[in-house]
C-alpha positions in Angstrom: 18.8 21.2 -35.7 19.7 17.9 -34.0 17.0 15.3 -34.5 18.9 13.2 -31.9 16.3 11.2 -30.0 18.6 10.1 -27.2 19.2 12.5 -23.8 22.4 14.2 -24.0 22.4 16.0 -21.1 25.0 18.0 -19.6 24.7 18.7 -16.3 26.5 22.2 -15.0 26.6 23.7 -18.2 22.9 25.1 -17.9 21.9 27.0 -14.8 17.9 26.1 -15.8 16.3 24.6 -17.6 12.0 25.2 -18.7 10.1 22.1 -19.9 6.4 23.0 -21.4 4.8 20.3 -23.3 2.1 21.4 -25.5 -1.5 19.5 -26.9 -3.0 21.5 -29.6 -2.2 24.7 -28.4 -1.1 26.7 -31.6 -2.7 29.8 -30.8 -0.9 30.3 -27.0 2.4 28.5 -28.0 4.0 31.2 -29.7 3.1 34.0 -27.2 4.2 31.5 -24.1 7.6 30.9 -25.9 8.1 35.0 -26.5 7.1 35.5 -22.2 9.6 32.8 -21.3 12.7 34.1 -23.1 12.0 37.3 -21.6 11.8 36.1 -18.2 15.1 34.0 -18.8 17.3 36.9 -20.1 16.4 39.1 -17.4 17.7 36.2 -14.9 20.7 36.3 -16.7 21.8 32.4 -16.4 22.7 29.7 -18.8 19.3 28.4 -19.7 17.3 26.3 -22.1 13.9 25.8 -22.9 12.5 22.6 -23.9 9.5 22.3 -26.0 7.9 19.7 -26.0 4.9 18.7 -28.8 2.8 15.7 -27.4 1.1 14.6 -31.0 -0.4 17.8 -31.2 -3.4 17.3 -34.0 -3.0 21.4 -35.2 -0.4 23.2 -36.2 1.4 23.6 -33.0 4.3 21.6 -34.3 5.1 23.9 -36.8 5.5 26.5 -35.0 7.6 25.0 -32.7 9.7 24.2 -34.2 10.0 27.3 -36.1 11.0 28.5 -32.7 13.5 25.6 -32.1 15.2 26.9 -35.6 15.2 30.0 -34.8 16.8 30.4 -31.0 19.6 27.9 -29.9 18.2 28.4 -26.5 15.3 26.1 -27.5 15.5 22.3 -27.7 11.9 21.0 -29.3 10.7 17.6 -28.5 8.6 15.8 -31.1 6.8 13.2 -29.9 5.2 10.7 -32.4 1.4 10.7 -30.9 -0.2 11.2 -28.0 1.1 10.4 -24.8 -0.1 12.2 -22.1 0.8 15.3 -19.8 3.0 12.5 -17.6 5.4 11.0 -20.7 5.4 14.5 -22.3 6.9 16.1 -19.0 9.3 13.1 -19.0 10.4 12.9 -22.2 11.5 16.8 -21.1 12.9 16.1 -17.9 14.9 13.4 -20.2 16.6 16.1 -22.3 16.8 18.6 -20.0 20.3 19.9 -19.0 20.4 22.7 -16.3 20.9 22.1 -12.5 17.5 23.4 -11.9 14.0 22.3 -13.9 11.3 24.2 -14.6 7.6 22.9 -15.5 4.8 24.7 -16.6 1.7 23.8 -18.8 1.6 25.3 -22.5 -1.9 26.3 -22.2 -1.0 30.2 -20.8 -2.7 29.5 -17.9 0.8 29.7 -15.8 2.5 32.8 -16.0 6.4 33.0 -16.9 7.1 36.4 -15.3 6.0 34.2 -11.5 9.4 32.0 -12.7 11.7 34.3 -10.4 9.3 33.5 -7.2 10.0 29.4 -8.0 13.8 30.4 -8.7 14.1 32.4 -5.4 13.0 29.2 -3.4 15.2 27.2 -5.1 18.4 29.4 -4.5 17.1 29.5 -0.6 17.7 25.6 -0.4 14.4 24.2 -1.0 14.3 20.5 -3.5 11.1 21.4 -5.1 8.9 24.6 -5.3 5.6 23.7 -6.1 3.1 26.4 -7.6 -0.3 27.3 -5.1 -3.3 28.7 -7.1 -4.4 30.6 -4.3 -7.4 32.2 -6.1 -9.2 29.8 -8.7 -11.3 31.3 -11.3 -12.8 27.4 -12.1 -16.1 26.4 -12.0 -16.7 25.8 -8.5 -18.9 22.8 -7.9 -17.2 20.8 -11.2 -13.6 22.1 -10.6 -12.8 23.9 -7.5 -15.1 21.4 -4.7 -13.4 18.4 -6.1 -9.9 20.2 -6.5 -9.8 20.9 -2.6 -11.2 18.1 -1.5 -8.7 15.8 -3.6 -5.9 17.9 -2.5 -6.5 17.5 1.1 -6.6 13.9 1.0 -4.1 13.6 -1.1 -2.0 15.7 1.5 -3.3 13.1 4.4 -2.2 9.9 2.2 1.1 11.3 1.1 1.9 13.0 4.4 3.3 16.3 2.0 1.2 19.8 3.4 1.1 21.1 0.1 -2.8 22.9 -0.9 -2.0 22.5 -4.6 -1.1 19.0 -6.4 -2.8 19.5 -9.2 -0.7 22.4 -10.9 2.2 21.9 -13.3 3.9 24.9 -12.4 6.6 23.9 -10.3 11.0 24.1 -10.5 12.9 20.9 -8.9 16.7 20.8 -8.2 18.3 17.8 -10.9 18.7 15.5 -7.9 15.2 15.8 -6.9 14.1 14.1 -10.0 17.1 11.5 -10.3 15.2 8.1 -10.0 11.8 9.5 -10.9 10.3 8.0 -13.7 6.7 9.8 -15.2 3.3 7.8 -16.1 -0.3 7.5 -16.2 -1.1 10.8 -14.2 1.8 11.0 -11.8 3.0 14.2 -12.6 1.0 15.8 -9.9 2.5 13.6 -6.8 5.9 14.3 -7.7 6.5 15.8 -4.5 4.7 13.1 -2.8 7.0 10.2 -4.1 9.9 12.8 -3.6 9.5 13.4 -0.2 10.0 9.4 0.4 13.7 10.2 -0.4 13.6 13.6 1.5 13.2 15.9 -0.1 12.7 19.6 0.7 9.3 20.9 -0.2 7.6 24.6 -0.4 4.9 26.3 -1.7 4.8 29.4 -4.3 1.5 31.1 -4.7 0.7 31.7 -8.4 -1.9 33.5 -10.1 -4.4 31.2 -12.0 -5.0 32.8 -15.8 -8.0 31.6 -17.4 -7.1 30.6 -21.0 -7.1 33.1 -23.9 -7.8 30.4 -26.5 -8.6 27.2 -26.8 -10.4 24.7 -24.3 -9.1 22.7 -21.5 -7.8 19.2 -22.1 -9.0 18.4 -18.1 -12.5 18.0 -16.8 -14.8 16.2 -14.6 -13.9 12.7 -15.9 -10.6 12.4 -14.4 -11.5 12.4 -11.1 -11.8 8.5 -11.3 -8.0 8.5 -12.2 -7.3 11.1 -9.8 -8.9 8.6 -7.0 -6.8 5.8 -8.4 -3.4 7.3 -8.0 -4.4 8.7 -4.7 -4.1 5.3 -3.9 -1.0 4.5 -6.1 0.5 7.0 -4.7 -0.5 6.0 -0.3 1.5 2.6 -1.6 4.5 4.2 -2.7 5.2 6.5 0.0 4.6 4.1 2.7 4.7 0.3 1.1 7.2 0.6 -1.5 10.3 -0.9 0.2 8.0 -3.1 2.4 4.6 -4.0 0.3 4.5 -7.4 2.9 3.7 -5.0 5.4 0.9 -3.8 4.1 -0.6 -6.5 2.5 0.1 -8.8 5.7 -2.1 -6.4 8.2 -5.0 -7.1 6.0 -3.7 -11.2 6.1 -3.5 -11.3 9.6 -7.0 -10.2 9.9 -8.6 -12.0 7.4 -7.1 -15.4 8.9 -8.1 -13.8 12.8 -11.7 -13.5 11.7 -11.8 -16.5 9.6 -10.2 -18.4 12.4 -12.5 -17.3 14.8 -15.1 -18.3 13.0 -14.4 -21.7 12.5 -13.2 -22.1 15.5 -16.5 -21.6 17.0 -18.2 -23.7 15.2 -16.0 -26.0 15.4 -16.0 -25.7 19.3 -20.3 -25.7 19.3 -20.0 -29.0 17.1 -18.0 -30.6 19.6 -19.8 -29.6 22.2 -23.0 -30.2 20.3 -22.9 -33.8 18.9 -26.4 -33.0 17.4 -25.3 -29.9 16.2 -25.2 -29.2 12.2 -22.9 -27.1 10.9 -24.4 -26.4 7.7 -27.8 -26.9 8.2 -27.7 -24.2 10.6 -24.8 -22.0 9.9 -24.2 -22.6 6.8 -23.8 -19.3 5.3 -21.2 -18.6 8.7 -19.1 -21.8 7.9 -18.8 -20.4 3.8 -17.6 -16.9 5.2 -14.8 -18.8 7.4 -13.5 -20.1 5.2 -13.6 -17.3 2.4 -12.1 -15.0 5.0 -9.3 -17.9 5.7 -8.3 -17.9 1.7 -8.4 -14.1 1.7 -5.6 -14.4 4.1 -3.8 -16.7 2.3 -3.9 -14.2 -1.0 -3.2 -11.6 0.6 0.0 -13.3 2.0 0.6 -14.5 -1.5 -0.1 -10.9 -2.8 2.7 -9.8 0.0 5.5 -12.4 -0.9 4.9 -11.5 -4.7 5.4 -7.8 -4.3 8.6 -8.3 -2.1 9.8 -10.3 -4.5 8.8 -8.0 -7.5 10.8 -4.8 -5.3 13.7 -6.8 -5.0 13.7 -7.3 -8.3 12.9 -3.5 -9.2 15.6 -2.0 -7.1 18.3 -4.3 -8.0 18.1 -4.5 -11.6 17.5 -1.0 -11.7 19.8 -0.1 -9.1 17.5 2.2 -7.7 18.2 3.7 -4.5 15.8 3.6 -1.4 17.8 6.8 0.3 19.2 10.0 -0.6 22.4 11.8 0.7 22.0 15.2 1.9 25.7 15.3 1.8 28.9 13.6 1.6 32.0 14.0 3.9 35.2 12.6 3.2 38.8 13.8 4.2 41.6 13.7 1.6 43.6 10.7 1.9 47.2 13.3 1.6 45.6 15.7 4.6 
């Protein structure tokens, strides 16, 4: 087996390609593994699946790769501890190969025989096909209330009409992902940052399995991250190229209001010779002028996050467009 760690991709020689990270999921991982390869004969393409362990604590390690050993199909990740659903699906996406990506949890919540549905999209044209759990077996005041209503803000803030962010289950075309790069818990608003560049997004409606083993790794507690890349995520699809514009609304108001307000009191004092500023509007004259060096931090705040962009996209050379495609006649026609 090659215990490589670095990504040695090669694009075109895979058709697909399955990324499935796995926490602690010994008793579903084997099962999982034996549904995929079924699914990905009967397609009949060049494919791979990548297995990925994120510093699993049982013996789900083992038994990938046992399965890695066993079926040169399979490329098994190792990671050293615990990273998160976000690196784990990276760290995937990393080593994967094929033209087309497919990512599902390794729970057996997400069924591989609904892989064709995700495949069919793709093959019509579409950039990403993003699983639907149409019917949720959850529990519905800790799960399925906050699910929905997340989701639909999440699809007013991102501007992508999609009812399901939360699921893994989805397939992306290589270029999709190219200049994507996983953290924290941004695996769900792929799309969203996608669909900055372009890209072309559907739905797939999946079944949602309730686990045969094991407990969820997801509850009630991450709804506080949840909020916070909501919020992440309004920045990057609208502010990333331009965070001046966003932060210099909020600095334009801030000097407005504390303008006005000194201004007036400034006008009543001249106006006023008896007039006392801070005996009688004191508190007023304090909120002028804390209003007045909001403005200025938030223009501060502006000029250091266009610098800071400038910085990103140039060093990194990543691009703010994508290219549907590209024309160019032969220079011996």
């Amino acid at each position: 087996m090659d215990n490589s760690s670095d990504p040695q991709p090669h694009p075109g020689a895979i058709k697909y390609s399955v990324v499935v990270p796995f926490y602690n999921e010994e008793a579903a991982a084997e099962r999982l593994y034996g549904r995929i390869s079924r699914v990905m004969r009967h397609i009949a393409q060049p494919y791979e699946v990548i297995l990925v362990n994120d510093g699993s604590k049982d013996g789900t390690a083992e038994i990938l790769e046992r399965i890695a050993l066993a079926d040169e199909n399979v490329v098994f990740v190792d990671l050293r501890r615990n990273f998160g659903q976000a690196t784990a699906l990276q760290a995937g996406f990393d080593q994967a190969a094929g033209e087309v990506i497919i990512a599902m949890d390794g729970d057996g919540q997400h069924d591989p025989f609904e892989i064709p549905l995700f495949v069919r999209k793709i093959d019509e044209g579409f950039d990403i096909a993003s699983g639907w759990r149409v019917r949720r077996g959850d529990n519905l005041l800790l799960r399925r209330i906050p699910s929905r209503a997340a989701n639909w803000l999440l699809a007013k803030v991102s501007g992508v009409n999609l009812h399901d962010f939360g699921t893994t289950f989805k397939a992306y075309r290589r270029e999709a992902l190219e200049g994507v790069h996983l953290y924290g818990d941004m695996h769900r608003f792929v799309p969203a940052i996608c669909a900055r560049l372009g890209a072309n997004i559907c739905e797939v409606p999946i079944k949602n399995i309730r686990r045969a083993s094991g407990r969820s790794n997801y509850g009630i507690a991450r709804t506080f991250r949840v909020a916070m890349d909501i919020l992440t995520v309004r920045f990057i699809s609208g502010y990333l190229t331009r965070p001046l514009h966003f932060f210099g609304k909020w600095c334009l108001l801030s000097f407005l209001a504390g303008g006005g307000v000194l201004g007036y009191l400034a006008v009543r004092k001249l106006v006023d010779k008896g007039f006392s500023i801070m005996r009688m509007h004191g508190p007023l004259l304090t909120l002028g002028f804390m209003l007045v060096v909001m403005g200025t931090l938030f223009l501060a705040t502006g000029l250091t996050g266009e610098l800071l962009m400038r910085i990103y996209f140039e060093s990194t050379r990543a691009r703010t467009y994508a290219i549907g495609r590209l024309v160019r006649k032969d220079k011996g026609d």
